[in-house]
N, C-alpha and C positions, 0 to 999 in steps of 0.2 A: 854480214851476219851480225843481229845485235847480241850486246853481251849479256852475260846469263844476271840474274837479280840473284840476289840472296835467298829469298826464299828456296830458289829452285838448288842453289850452292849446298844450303841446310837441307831439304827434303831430299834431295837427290844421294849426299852423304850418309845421312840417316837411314836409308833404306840400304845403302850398300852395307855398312856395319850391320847392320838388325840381319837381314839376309842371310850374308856370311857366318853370324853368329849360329842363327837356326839352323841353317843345310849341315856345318859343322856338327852342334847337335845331336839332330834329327839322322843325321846318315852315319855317325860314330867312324867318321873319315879317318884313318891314319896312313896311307900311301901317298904319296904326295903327288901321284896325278889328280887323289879324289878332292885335296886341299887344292888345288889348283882349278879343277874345276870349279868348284864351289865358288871361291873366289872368281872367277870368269863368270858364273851364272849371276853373281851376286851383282860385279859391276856391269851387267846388261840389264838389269832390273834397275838399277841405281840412273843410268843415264835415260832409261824409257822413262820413269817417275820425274825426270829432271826436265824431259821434253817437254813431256803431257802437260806442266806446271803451264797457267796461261801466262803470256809474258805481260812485263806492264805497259798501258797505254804510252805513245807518246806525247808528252808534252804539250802539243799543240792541238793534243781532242779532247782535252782537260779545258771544263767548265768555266766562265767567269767574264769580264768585258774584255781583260786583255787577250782573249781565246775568240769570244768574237770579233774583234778587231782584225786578228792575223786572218779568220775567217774571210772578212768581208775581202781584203788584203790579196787574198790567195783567190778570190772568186771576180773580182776586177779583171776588166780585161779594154782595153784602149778600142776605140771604134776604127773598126773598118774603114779603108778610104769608098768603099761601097755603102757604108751605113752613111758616111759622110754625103754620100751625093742624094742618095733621098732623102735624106733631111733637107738639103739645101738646093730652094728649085733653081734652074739654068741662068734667070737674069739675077741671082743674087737674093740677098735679102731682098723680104716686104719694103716697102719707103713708111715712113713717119707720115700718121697724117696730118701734124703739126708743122710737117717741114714745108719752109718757099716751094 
């Protein structure tokens, strides 16, 4: 599981505070089951906001030559001993037509 960025540390806090503040509020809570919900409602908004956050690229889908490099890197792949035999007909190499 990758771990969360700041933004989503910050957005995701922010909404819990703000939340809690308004339900508190808005519902004029003083039983402390209704404080407790509130709170409860508050940090399930807080980590939905914190999900939904898009996470950041990896590293390696970020732009530049040393990006396409790992690219090409990662899309290589070694020939086949099948690729090798149709390339290379049965008596071997062509001859030189320069050779004795």
């Amino acid at each position: 599981m990758p771990r969360p960025t700041a933004a989503q540390f910050a957005y995701g806090s922010a909404t819990v505070v703000v939340t809690t503040l308004a339900l508190l509020l808005l519902s004029r809570a003083q039983s402390v089951v209704a404080v407790a919900a509130a709170g409860a409602v508050a940090l399930a908004l807080g980590l939905l906001v914190a999900l939904r956050l898009p996470a950041a690229r990896p590293r390696a889908d970020r732009t530049g030559p040393a990006a396409a490099v790992r690219a090409a890197a990662r899309t290589h792949h070694a020939p086949r001993s099948a690729d090798v035999r149709e390339r290379v007909p049965a008596g071997g190499p062509p001859a030189r037509p320069d050779a004795p």
